[in-house]
Structures are given as C-alpha cells and as structure tokens.
PDB file as gemmi writes it, atoms N, CA and C in Angstrom:
CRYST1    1.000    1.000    1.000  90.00  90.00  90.00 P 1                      
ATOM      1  N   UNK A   1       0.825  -1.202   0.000  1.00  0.00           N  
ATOM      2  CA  UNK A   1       0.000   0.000   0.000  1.00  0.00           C  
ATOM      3  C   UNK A   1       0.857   1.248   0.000  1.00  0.00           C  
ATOM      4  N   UNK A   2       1.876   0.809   0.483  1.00  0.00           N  
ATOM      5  CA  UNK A   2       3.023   2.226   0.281  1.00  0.00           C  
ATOM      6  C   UNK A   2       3.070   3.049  -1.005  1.00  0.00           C  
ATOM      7  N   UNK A   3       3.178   2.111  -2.387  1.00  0.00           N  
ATOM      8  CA  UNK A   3       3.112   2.553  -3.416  1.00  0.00           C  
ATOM      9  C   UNK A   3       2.031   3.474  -3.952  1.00  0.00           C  
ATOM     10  N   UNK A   4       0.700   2.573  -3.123  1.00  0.00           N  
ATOM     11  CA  UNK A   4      -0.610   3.556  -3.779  1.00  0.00           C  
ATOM     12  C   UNK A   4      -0.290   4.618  -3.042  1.00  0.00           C  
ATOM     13  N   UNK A   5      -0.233   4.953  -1.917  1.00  0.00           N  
ATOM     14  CA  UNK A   5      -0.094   6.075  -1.328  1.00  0.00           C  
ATOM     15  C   UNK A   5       0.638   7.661  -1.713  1.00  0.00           C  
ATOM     16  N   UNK A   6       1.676   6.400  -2.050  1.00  0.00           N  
ATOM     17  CA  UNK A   6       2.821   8.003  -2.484  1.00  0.00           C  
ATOM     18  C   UNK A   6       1.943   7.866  -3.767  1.00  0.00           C  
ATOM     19  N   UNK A   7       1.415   7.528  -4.573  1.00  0.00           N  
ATOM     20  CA  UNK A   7       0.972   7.801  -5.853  1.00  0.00           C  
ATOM     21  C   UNK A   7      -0.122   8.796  -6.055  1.00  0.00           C  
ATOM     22  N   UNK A   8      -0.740   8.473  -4.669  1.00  0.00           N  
ATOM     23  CA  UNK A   8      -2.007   9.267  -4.271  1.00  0.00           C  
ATOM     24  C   UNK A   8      -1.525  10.650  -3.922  1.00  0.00           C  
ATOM     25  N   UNK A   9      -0.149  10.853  -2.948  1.00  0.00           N  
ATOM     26  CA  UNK A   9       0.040  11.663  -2.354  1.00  0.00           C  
ATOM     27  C   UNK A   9       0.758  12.793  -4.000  1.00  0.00           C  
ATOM     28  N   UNK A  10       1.718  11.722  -4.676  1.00  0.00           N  
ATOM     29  CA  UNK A  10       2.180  12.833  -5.856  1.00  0.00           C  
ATOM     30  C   UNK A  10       0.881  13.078  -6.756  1.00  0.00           C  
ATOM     31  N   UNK A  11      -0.404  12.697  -7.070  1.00  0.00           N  
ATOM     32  CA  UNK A  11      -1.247  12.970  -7.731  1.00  0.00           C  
ATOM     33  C   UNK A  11      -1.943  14.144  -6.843  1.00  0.00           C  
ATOM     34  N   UNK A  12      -1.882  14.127  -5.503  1.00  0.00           N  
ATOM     35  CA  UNK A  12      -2.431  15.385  -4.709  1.00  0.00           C  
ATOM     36  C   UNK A  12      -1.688  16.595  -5.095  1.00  0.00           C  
ATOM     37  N   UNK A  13      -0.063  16.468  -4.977  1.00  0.00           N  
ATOM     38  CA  UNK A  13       0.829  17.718  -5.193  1.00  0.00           C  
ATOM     39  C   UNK A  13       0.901  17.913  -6.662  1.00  0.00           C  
ATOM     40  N   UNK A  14       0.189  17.288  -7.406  1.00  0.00           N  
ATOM     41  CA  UNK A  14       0.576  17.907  -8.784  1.00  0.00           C  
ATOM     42  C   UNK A  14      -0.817  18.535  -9.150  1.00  0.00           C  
ATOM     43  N   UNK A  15      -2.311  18.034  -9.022  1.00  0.00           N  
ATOM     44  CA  UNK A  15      -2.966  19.033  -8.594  1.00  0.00           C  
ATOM     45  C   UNK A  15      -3.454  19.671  -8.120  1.00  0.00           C  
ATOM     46  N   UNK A  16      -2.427  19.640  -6.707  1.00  0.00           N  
ATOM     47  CA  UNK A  16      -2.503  21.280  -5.953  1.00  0.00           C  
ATOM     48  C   UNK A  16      -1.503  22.399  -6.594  1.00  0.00           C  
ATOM     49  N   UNK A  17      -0.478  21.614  -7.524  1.00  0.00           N  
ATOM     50  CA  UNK A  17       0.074  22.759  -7.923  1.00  0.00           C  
ATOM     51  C   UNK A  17      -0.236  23.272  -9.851  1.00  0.00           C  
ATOM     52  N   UNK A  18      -0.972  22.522 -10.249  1.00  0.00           N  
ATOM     53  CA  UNK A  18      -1.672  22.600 -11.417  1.00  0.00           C  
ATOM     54  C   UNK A  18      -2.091  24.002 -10.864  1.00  0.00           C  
ATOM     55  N   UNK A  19      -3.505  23.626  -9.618  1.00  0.00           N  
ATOM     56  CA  UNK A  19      -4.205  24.429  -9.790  1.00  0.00           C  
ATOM     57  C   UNK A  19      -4.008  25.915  -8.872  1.00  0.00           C  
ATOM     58  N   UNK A  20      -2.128  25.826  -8.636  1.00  0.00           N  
ATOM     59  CA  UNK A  20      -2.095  27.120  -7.861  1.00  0.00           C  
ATOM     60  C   UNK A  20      -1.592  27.900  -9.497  1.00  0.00           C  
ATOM     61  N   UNK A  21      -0.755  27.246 -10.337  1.00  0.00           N  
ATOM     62  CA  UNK A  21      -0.768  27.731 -11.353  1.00  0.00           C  
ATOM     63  C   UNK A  21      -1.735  28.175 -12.584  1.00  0.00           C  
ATOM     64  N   UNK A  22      -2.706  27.760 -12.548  1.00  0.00           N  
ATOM     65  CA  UNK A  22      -4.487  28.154 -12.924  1.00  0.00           C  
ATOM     66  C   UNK A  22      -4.820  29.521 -12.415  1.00  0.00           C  
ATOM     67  N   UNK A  23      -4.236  29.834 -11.257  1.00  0.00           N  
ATOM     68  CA  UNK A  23      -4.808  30.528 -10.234  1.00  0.00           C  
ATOM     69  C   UNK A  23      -3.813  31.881 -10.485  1.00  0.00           C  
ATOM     70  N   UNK A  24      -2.572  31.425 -10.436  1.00  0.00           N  
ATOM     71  CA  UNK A  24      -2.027  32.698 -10.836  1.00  0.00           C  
ATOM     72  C   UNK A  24      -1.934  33.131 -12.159  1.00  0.00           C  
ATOM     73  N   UNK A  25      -2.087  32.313 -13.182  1.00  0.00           N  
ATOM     74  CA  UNK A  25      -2.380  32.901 -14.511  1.00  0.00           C  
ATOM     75  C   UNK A  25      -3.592  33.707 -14.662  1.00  0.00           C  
ATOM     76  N   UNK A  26      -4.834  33.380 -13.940  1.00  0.00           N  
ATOM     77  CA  UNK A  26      -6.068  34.208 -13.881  1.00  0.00           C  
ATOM     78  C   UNK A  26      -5.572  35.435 -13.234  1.00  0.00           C  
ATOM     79  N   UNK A  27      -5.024  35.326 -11.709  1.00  0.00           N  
ATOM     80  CA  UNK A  27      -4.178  36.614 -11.440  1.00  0.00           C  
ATOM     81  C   UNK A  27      -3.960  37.568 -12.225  1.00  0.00           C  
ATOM     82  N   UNK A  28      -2.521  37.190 -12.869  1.00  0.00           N  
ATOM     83  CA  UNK A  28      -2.195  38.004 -14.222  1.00  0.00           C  
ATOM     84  C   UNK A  28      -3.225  38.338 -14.887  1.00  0.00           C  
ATOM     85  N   UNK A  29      -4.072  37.487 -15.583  1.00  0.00           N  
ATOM     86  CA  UNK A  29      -4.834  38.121 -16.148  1.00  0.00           C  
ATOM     87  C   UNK A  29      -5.481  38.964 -16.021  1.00  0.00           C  
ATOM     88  N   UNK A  30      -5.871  39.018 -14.917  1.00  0.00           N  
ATOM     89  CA  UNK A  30      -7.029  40.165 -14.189  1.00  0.00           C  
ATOM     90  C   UNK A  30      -6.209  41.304 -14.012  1.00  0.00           C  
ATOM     91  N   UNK A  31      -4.958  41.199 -13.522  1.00  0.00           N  
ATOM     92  CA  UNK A  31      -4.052  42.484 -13.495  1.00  0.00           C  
ATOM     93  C   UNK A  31      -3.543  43.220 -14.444  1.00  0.00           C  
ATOM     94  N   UNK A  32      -3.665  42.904 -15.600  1.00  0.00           N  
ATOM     95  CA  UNK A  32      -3.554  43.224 -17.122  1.00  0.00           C  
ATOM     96  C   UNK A  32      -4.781  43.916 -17.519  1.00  0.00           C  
ATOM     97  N   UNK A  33      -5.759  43.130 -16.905  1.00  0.00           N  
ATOM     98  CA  UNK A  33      -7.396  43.550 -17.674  1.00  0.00           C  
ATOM     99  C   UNK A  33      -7.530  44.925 -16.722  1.00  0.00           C  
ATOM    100  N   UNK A  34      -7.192  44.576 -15.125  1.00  0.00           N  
ATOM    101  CA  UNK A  34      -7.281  46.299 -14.202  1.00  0.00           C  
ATOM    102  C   UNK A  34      -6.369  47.201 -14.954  1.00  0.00           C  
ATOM    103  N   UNK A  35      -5.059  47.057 -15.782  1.00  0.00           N  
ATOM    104  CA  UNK A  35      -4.348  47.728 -15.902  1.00  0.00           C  
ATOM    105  C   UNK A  35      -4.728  48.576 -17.217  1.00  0.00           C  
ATOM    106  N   UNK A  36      -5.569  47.941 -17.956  1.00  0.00           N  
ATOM    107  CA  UNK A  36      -5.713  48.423 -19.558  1.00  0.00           C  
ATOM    108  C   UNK A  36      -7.114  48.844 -18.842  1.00  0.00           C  
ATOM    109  N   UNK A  37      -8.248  48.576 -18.272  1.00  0.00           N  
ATOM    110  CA  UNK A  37      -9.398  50.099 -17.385  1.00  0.00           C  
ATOM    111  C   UNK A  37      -8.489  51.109 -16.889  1.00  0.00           C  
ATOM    112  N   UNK A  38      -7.428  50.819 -16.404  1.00  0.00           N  
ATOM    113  CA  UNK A  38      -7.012  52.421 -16.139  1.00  0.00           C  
ATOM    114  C   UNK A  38      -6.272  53.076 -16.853  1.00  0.00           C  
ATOM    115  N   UNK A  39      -5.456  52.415 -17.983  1.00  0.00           N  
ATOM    116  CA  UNK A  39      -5.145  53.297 -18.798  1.00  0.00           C  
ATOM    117  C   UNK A  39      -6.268  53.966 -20.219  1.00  0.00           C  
ATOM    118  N   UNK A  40      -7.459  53.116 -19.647  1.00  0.00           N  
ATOM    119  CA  UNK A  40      -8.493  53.950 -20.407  1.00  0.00           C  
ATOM    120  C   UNK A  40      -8.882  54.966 -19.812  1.00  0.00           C  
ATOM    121  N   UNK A  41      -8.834  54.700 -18.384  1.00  0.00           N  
ATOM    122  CA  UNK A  41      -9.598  55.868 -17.895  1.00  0.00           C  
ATOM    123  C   UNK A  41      -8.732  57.342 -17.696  1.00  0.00           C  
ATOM    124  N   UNK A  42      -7.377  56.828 -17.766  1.00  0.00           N  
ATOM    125  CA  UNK A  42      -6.283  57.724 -17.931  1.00  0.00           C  
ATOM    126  C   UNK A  42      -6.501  59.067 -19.305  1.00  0.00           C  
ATOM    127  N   UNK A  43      -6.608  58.051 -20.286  1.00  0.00           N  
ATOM    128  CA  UNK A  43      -6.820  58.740 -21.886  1.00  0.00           C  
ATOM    129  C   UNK A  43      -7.981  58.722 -21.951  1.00  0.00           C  
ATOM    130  N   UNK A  44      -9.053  58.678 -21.006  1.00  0.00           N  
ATOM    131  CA  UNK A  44     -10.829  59.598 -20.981  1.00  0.00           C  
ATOM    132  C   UNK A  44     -10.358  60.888 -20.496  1.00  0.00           C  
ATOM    133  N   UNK A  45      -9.563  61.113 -19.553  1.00  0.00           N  
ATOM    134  CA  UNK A  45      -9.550  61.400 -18.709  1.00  0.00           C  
ATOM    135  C   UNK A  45      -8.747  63.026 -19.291  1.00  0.00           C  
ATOM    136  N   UNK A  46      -7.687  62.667 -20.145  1.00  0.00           N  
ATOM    137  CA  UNK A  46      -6.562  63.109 -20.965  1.00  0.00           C  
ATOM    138  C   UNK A  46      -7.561  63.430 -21.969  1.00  0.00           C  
ATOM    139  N   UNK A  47      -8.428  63.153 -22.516  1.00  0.00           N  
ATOM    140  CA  UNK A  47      -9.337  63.649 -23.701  1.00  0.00           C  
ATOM    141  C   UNK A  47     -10.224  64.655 -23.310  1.00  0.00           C  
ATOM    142  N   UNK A  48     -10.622  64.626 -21.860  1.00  0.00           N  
ATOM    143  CA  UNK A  48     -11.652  65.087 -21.532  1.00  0.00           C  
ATOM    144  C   UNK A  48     -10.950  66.680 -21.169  1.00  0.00           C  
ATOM    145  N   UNK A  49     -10.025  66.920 -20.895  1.00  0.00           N  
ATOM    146  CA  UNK A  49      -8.969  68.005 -20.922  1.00  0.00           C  
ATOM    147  C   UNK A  49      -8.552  68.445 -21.712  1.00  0.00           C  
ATOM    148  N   UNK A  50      -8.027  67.610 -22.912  1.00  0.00           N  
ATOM    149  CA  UNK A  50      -7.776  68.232 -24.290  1.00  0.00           C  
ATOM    150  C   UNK A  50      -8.994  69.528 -24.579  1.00  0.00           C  
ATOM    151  N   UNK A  51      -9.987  69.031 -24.341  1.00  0.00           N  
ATOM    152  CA  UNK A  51     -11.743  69.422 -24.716  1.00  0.00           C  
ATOM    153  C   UNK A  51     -11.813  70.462 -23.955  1.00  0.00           C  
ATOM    154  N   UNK A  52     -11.709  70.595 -22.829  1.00  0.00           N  
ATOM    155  CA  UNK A  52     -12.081  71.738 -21.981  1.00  0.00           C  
ATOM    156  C   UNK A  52     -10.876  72.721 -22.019  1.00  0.00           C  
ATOM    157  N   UNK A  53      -9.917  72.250 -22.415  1.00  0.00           N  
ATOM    158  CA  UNK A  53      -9.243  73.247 -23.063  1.00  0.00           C  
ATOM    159  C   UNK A  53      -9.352  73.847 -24.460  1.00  0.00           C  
ATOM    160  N   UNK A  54      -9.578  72.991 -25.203  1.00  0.00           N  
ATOM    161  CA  UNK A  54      -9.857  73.978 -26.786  1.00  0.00           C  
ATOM    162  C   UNK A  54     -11.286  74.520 -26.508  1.00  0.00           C  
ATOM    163  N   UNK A  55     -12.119  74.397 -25.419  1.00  0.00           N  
ATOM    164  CA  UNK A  55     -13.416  75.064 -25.192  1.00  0.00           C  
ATOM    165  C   UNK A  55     -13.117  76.663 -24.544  1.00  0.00           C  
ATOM    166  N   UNK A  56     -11.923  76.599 -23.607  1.00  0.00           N  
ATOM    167  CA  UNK A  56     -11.249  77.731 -23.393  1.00  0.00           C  
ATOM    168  C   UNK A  56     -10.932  78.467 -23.974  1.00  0.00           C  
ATOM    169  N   UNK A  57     -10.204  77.842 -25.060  1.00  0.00           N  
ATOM    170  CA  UNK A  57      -9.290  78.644 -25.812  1.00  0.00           C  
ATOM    171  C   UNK A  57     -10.176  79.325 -26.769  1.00  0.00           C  
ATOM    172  N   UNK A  58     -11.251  78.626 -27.873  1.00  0.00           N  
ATOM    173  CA  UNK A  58     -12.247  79.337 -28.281  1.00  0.00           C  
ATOM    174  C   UNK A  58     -13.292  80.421 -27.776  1.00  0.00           C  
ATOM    175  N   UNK A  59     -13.218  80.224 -26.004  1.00  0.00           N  
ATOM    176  CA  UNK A  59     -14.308  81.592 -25.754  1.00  0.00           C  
ATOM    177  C   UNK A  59     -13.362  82.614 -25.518  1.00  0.00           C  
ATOM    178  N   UNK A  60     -12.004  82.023 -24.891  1.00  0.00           N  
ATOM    179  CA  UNK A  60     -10.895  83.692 -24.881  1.00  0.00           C  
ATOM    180  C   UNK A  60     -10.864  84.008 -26.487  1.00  0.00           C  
ATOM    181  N   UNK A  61     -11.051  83.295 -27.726  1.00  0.00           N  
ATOM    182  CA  UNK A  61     -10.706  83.970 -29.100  1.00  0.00           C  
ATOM    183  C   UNK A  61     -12.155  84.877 -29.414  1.00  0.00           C  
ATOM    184  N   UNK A  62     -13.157  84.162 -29.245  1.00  0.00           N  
ATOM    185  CA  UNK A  62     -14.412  84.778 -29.222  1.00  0.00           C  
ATOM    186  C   UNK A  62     -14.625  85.905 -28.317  1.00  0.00           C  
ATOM    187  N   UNK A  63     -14.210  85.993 -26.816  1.00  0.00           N  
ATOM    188  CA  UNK A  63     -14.395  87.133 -26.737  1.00  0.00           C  
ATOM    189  C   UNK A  63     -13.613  88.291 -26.448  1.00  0.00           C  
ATOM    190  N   UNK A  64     -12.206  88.100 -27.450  1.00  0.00           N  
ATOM    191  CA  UNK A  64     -11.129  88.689 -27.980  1.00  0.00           C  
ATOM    192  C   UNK A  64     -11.578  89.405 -29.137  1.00  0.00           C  
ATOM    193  N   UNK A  65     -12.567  88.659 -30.161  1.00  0.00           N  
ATOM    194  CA  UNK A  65     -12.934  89.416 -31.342  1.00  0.00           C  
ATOM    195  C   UNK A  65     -14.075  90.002 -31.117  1.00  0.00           C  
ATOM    196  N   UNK A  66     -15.050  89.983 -29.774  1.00  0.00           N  
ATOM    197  CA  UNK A  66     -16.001  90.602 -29.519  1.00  0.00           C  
ATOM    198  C   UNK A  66     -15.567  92.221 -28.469  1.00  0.00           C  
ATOM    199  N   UNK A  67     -14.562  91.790 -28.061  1.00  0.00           N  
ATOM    200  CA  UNK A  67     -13.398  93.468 -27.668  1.00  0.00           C  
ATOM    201  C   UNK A  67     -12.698  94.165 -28.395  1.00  0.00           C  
ATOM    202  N   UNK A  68     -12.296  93.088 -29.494  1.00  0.00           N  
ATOM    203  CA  UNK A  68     -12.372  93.877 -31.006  1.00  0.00           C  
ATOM    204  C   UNK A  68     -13.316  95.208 -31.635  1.00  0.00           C  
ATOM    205  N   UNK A  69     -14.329  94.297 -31.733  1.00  0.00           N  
ATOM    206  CA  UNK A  69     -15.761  95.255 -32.459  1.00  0.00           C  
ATOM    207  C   UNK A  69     -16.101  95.947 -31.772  1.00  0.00           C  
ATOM    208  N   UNK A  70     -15.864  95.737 -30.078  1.00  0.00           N  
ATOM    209  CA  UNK A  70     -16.380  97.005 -28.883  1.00  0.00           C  
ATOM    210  C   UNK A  70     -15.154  98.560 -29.315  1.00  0.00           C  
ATOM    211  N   UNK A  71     -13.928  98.086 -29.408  1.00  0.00           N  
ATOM    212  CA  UNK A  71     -13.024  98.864 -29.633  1.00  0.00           C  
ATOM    213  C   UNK A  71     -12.983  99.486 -30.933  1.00  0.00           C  
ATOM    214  N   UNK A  72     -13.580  99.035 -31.441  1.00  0.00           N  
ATOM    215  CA  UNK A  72     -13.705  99.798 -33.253  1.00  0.00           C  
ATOM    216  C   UNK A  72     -14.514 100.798 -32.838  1.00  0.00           C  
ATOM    217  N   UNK A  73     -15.830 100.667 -32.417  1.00  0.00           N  
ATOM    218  CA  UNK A  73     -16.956 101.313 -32.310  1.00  0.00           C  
ATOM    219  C   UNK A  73     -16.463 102.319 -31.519  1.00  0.00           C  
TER     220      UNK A  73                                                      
END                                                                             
C-alpha cells in the first residue's frame, strides 16, 4: 500500500500545484485587464482636458474678437 499512497500523495501535489498555477495565470490576467481600465480611464480622462481646453481657448478667441468690435466702435 506504500506505493498507492505516495501515488495518491504525488497525484495530490501535482494538482494542488496545477491548480495554484491556474490561479495565478487568472491573477495576471485580471491584473492586465485592471491595468488596460485604467489606462483607459487615464486617456478619458486626458481627452476630456484636451476638450475643456480647446473650449477655453475658443471663448478667450471669441471674446477677444467681440473686444475687437467694442473697440472699433
């Protein structure tokens, strides 16, 4: 019975370690998948600034050419 045993016992350690390696590949994975949401939310984030800046920059030009026409007059 010695034999079944250790056979039993190396079929236990190979999948307990199958499935610690299952386990950390999902890991990774998930830490890849958190990592690419935040570099989206990074470049939403970076877009959403681009925007509120050229929204700036168009009302200082707009009402640059509207101190214009005050100053003509």
């Amino acid at each position: 019975m010695g034999f079944i045993d250790d056979a039993k016992d190396a079929v236990d350690a190979t999948g307990k370690k199958i499935g610690r390696a299952v386990d950390d590949a999902k890991d990774r994975i998930e830490d890849k998948v958190d990592e690419g949401k935040a570099d989206a939310k990074v470049k939403h984030a970076e877009a959403e600034v681009r925007q509120a800046e050229a929204e700036r920059d168009t009302t200082e030009a707009k009402n640059d050419y509207k101190a214009t026409l005050r100053d003509d007059n």
